[in-house]
C-alpha positions in Angstrom: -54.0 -31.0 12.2 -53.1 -27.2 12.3 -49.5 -26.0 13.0 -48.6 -22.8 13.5 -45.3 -21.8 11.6 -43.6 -19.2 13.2 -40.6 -17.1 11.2 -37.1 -16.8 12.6 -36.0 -13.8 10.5 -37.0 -10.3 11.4 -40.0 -9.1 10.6 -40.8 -4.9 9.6 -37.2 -4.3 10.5 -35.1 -2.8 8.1 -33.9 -5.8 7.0 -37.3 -7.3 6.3 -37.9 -4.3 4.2 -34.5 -4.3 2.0 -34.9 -7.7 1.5 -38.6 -7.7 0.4 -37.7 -4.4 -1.6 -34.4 -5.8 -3.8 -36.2 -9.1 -3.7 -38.5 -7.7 -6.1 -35.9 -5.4 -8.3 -34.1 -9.0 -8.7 -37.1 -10.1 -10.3 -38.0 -7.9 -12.5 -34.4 -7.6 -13.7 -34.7 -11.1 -14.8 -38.0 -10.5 -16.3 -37.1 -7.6 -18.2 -33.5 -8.9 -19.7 -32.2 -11.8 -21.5 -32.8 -14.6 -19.4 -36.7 -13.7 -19.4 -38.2 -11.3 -22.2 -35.0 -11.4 -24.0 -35.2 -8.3 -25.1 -31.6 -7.3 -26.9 -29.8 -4.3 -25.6 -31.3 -4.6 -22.4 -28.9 -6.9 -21.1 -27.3 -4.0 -18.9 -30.7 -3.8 -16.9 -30.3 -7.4 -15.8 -27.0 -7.3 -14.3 -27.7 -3.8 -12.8 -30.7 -5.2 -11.2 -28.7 -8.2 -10.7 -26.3 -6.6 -9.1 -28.2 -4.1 -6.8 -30.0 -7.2 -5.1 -27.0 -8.8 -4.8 -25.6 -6.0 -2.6 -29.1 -5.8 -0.9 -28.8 -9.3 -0.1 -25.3 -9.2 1.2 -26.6 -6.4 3.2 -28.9 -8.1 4.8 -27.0 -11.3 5.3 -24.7 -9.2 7.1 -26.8 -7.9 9.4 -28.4 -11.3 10.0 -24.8 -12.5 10.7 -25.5 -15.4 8.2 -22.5 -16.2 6.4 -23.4 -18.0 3.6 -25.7 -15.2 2.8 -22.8 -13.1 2.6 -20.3 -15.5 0.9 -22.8 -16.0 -2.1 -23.8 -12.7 -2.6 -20.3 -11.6 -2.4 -19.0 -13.5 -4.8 -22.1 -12.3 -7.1 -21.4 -9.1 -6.4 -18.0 -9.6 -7.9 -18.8 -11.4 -10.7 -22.2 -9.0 -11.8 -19.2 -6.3 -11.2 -17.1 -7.5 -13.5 -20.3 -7.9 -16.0 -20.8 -4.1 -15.5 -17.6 -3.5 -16.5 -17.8 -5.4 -19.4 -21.3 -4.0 -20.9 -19.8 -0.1 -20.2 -15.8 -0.2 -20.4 -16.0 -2.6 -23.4 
């Protein structure tokens, strides 16, 4: 039996692109600091990469007008915010 499985999100739009591209910078992020190599001090690389797909994502959700997209990556964006704050302000 062979189906054919056809996408509904854009595909080599802009979108596609930023989410393909901060995709990637989420994972390494998680690679790189503590919740993968664990590497100590490098705990500010995770949340900044954290925090940049998080606002890619958003982005993207935005343009996709998918709300729940926006709604959790909003709220992440807060939180990973208030991580940044906390790793630089003390």
């Amino acid at each position: 039996m062979n189906r054919q499985y056809n996408s509904i999100t854009p595909k080599y739009d802009i979108t596609w692109y930023v989410k393909w591209i901060v995709s990637i910078i989420l994972l390494f992020g998680l690679a790189i600091g503590p919740r993968g190599a664990g590497i100590v001090g490098w705990e500010w690389v995770d949340v900044v990469c954290s925090w940049i797909g998080a606002a890619g994502w958003w982005w993207v959700g935005y343009k996709w007008n998918d709300r729940a997209m926006q709604l959790v990556n909003g709220v992440f964006l807060f939180v990973l915010t208030g991580g940044l704050l906390r790793l630089w302000v003390g």
